[in-house]
SELUMFI-6342 format. One line per 2 residues: number of its first residue (from 0); their letters; for each residue x, y, z of C-alpha. Coordinates in steps of 0.001 Angstrom, whole numbers, plus 500000, padded with zeros to 6 digits. Example, Ala and Ser with C-alpha at 12.3 -4.5 7.8 and 13.67 -1.06 7.14 Angstrom:
0 = as = 512300:495500:507800 ~ 513670:498940:507140
***
This chain:
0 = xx = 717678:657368:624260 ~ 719501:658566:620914
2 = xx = 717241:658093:618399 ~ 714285:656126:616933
4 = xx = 714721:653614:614217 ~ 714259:649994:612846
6 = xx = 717860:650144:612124 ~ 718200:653571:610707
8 = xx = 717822:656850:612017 ~ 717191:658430:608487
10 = xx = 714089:658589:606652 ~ 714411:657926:603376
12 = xx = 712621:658240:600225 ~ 711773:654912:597816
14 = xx = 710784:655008:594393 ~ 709779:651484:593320
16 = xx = 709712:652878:589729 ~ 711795:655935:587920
18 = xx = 711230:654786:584475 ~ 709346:656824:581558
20 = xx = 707478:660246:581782 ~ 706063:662317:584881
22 = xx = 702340:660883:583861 ~ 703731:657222:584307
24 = xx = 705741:657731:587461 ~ 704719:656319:590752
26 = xx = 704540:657984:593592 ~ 707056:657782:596102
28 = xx = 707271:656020:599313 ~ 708575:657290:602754
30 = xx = 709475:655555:605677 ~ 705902:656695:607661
32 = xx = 704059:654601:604705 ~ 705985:651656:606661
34 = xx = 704375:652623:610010 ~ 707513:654099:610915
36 = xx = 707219:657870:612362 ~ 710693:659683:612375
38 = xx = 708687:663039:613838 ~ 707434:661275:616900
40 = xx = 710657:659823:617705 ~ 712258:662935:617751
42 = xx = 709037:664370:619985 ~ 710008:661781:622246
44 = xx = 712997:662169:622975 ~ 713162:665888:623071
46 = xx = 710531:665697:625667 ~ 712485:663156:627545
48 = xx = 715961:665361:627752 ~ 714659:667007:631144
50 = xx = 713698:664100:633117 ~ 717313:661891:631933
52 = xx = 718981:665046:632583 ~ 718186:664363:636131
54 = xx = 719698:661090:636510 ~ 723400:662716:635315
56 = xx = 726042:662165:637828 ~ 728873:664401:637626
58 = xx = 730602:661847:635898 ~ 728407:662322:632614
60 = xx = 729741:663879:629927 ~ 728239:666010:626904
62 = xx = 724411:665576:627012 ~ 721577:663569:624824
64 = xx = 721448:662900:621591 ~ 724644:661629:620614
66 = xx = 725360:657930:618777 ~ 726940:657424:622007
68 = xx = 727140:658476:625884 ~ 730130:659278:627539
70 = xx = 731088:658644:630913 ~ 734132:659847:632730
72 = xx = 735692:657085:635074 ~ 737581:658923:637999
74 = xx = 740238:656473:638118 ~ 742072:658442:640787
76 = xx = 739467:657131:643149 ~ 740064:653062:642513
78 = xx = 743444:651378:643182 ~ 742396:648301:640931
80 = xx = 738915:648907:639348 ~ 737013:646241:637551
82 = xx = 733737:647324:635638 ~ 730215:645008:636282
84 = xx = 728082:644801:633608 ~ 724421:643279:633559
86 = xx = 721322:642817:630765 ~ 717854:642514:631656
88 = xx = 714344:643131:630888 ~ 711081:643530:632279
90 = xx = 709039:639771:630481 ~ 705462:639653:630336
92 = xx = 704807:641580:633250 ~ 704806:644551:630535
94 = xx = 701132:642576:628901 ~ 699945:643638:632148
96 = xx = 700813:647256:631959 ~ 699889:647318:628490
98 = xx = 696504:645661:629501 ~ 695532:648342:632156
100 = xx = 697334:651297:630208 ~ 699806:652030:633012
102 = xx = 703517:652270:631814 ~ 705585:654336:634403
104 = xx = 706115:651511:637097 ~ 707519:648823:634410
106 = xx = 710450:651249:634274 ~ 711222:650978:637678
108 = xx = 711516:647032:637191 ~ 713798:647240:634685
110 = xx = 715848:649418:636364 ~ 715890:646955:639384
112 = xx = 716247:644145:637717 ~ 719617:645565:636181
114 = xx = 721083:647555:639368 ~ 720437:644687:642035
116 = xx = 722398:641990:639930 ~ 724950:644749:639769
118 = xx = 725159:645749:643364 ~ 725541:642097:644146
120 = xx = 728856:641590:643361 ~ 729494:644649:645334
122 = xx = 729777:646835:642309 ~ 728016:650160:642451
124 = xx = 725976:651185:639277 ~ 727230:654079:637177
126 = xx = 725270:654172:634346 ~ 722436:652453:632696
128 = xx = 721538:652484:628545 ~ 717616:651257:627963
130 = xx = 715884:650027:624750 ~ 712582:650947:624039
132 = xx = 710628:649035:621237 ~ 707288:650063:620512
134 = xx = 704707:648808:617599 ~ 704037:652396:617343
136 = xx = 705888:655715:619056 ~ 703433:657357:620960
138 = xx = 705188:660070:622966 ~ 703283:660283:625581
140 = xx = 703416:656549:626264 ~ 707270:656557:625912
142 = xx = 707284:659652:628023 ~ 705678:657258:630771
144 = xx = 708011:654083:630228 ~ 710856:656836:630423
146 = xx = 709841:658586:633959 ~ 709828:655014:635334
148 = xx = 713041:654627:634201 ~ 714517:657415:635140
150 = xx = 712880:657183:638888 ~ 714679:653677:638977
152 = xx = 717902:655329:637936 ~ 717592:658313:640495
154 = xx = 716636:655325:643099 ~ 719603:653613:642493
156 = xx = 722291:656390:642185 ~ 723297:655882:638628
158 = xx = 722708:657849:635276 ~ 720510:656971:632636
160 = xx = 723129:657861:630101 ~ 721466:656725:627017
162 = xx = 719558:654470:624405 ~ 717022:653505:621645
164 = xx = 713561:653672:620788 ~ 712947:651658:618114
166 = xx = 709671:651116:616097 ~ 708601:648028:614374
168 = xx = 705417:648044:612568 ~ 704249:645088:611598
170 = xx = 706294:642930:614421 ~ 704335:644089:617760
172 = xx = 700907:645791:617559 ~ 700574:649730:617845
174 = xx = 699742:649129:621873 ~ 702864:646638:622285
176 = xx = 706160:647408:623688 ~ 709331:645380:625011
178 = xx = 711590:646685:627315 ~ 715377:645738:628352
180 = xx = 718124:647442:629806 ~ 722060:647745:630178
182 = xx = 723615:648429:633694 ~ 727885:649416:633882
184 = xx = 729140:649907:637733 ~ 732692:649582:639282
186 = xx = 734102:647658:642010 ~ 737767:646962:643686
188 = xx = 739027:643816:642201 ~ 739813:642372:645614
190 = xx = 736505:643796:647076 ~ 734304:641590:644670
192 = xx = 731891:640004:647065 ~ 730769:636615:645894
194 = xx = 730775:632789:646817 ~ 734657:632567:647919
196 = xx = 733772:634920:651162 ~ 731200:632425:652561
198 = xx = 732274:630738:655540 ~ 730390:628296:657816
200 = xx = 729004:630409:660616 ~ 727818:633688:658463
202 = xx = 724232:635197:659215 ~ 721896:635366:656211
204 = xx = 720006:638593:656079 ~ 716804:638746:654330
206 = xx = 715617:642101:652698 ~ 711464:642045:652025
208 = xx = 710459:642074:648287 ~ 707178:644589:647406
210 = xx = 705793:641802:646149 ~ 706019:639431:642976
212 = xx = 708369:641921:641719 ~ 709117:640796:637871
214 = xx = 709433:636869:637733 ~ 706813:634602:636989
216 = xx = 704487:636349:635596 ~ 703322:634167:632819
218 = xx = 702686:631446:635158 ~ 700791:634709:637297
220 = xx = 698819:635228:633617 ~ 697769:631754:633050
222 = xx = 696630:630746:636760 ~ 694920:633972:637816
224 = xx = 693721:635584:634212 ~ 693491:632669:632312
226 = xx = 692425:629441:634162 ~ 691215:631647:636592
228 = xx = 689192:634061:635067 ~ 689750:636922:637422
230 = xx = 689683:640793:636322 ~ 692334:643209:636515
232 = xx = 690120:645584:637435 ~ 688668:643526:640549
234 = xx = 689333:644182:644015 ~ 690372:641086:645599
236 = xx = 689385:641064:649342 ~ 692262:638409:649770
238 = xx = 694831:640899:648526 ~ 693609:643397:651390
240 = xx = 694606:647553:651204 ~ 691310:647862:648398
242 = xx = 693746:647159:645849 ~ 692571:645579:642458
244 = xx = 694012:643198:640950 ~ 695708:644751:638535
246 = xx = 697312:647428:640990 ~ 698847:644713:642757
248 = xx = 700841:642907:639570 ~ 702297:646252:638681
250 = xx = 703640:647038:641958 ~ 707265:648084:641171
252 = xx = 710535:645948:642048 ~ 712068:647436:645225
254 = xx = 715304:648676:644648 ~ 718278:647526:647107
256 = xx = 721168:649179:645571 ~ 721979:652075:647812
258 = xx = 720873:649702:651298 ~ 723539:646854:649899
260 = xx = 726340:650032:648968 ~ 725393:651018:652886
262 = xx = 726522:647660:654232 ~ 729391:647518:652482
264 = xx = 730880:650174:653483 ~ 729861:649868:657438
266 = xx = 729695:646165:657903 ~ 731766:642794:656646
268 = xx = 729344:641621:653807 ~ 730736:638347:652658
270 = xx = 727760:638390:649758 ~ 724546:639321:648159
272 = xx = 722154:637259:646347 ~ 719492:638796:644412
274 = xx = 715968:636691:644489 ~ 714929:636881:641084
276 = xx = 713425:634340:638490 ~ 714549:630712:640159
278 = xx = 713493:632214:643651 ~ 715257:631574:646779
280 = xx = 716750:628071:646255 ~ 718060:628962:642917
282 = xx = 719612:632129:643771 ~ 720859:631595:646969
284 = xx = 722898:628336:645914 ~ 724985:630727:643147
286 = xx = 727148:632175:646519 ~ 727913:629000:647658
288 = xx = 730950:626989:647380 ~ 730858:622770:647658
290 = xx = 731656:622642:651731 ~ 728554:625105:652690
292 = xx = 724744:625247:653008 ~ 722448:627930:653540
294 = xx = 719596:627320:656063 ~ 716696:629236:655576
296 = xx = 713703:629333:658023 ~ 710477:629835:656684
298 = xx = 709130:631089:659897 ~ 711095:633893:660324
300 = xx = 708460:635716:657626 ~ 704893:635493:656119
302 = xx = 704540:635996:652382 ~ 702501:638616:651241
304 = xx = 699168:637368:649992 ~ 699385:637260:646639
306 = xx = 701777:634770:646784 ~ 698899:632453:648487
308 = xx = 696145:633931:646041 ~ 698362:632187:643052
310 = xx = 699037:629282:645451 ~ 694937:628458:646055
312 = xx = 694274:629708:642897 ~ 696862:627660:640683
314 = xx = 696983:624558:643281 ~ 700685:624752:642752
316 = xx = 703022:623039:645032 ~ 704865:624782:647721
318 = xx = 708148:623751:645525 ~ 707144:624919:642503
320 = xx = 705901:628092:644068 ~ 709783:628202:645585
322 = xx = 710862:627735:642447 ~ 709071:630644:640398
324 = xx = 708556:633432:642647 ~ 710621:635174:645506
326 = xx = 708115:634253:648022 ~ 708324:637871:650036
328 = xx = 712204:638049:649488 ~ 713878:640046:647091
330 = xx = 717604:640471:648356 ~ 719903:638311:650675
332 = xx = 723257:639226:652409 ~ 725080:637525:653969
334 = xx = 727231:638767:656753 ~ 730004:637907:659482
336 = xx = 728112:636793:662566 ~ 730188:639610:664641
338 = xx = 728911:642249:662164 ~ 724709:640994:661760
340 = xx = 723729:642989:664709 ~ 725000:645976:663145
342 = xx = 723776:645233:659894 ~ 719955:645043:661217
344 = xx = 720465:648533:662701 ~ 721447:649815:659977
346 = xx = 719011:648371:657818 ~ 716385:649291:659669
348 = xx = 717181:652939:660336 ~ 717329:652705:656332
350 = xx = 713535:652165:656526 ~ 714335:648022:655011
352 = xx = 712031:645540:656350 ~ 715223:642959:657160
354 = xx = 715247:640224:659279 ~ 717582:637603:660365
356 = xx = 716529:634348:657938 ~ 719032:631668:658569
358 = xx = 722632:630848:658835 ~ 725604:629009:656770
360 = xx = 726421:625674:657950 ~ 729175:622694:656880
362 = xx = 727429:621171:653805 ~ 727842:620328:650116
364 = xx = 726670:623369:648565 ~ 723110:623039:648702
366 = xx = 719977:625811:649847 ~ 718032:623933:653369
368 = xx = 714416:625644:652897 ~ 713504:624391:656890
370 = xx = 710256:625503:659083 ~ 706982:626706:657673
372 = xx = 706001:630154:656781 ~ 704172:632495:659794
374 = xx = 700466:632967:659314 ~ 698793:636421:659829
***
């Protein structure tokens, strides 16, 4: 986080009219008449330098506050690197932050969002640049947004080496924000894990999602808010734990990227496929070639209950519900059968709810979703 701007970092002074004498002049105009405040930008980030500091690997170079960040690439450590890049934001799950006034845990989304599409190609995040636009700055509010993101960072192992905080008057109210995010790792280019690896006889490894994580939340708005009528502020005995309703839509993305960096280097991933918007079908099929199929088996997990609250609530088919949401999954691997064993152990001394989910089999490139999902 550089600076705050529309486009500028400079305030500057307007005068609509220079003509004639002192008595006919008109005022001039500054960029705060615009709704734009230069001073609380510069609040912000100054209060932010500690808690980005903390995300610095040694890598980093120079510190914050620059037009851009540096990062020093050891090359002596890579035979053949390749660098992984990956954009993403945070969508409307942010109206729900900005509805209960909680703004720390949307960080840690974005963060995931960017890292686990990293990792997946067996890349491991270095750094990560965010952009921050507000209707209005309000430190404090940025100084939440920012601890999230830096907590995702330190979760994930990489830097948060930079960005923008932009303010636009006018565009999104003073209470509105976006979010969205940059992610750079590094991998060997003949250790880039991805559909080519996939043989007929690999174990699929699922890795339990916290929850909805950050996909489908305007379908989430409109069935349980909207047509539904239900508070955020409501506990919903269905949901369990005494958690309202609102507490449970801002529970963070888990992050995967140090558990998938793990089996890499102990076990023969062939790859990863990270459950996001298009859920399990439509993420799963990106790792498979034309002579494959993945077989999942529902039974092998329950859902957490939310997913049935939108379900019941929504009367939304079981496909469609496939479709939109991970469904209690947030990242796959897929392994060599001789190597699954030792890829549960080592999950699970990792503290990652993992389970074995299914299997590859001869096919024509297509995701089996077999078996019905365990009841509690």
């Amino acid at each position: 986080m550089t600076h705050v701007s529309e486009r500028s970092s400079q305030a500057r002074k307007i005068t609509p009219w220079n003509g004639g004498t002192s008595r006919g002049r008109k005022r001039t105009t500054s960029y705060a008449d615009a709704g734009v405040s230069i001073h609380a930008g510069e609040q912000a980030v100054e209060l932010l330098k500690t808690k980005v500091r903390k995300t610095f690997r040694p890598e980093v170079v120079g510190g914050i506050g620059g037009f851009a960040g540096l990062f020093a690439l050891d090359t002596t450590k890579y035979r053949k690197p390749l660098l992984a890049s990956s954009a993403d934001g945070v969508g409307t799950k942010l109206v729900i932050a900005q509805q209960m006034g909680i703004h720390d845990t949307v960080g840690i989304d974005l963060v995931a969002m960017v890292v686990d599409d990293i990792v997946a190609c067996g890349a491991e995040p270095l750094f990560l640049l965010d952009y921050i636009a507000c209707g209005e700055v309000v430190p404090d509010r940025v100084i939440e947004i920012a601890a999230g993101i830096t907590d995702g960072c330190r979760y994930a192992g990489c830097s948060l080496l930079g960005g923008e905080i932009a303010e636009h008057p006018g565009v999104l109210r003073p209470d509105e924000y976006d979010l969205a995010a940059t992610g750079v790792g590094v991998v060997e280019a003949d250790e880039v894990l991805d559909e080519k690896r996939v043989e007929v006889g690999d174990v699929i490894i699922a890795m339990g999602s916290s929850g909805l994580h950050s996909n489908g939340y305007s379908l989430v708005r409109h069935v349980l808010l909207g047509a539904g009528r239900m508070r955020l502020d409501t506990v919903v005995d269905e949901l369990g734990a005494q958690r309202t309703l609102g507490e449970e839509l801002l529970t963070p993305t888990k992050i995967y990227t140090k558990d998938c960096l793990a089996l890499i280097k102990e076990c023969e991933v062939h790859a990863f496929a990270h459950i996001t918007g298009g859920g399990i079908p439509g993420n799963l099929v990106r790792v498979l070639r034309s002579h494959v199929d993945a077989v999942m088996d529902r039974s092998t997990w329950r859902p957490q209950p939310i997913f049935d609250l939108i379900a019941s609530k929504g009367k939304i088919e079981p496909d469609e519900m496939e479709r939109t949401f991970n469904m209690g999954v947030g990242m796959i691997c897929i392994v060599a059968p001789q190597d699954a064993d030792r890829a549960m152990a080592l999950l699970k001394a990792r503290n990652v709810d993992a389970w074995v989910a299914g299997e590859i089999v001869e096919g024509t490139g297509q995701v089996q979703m077999i078996g019905q999902h365990t009841r509690g």
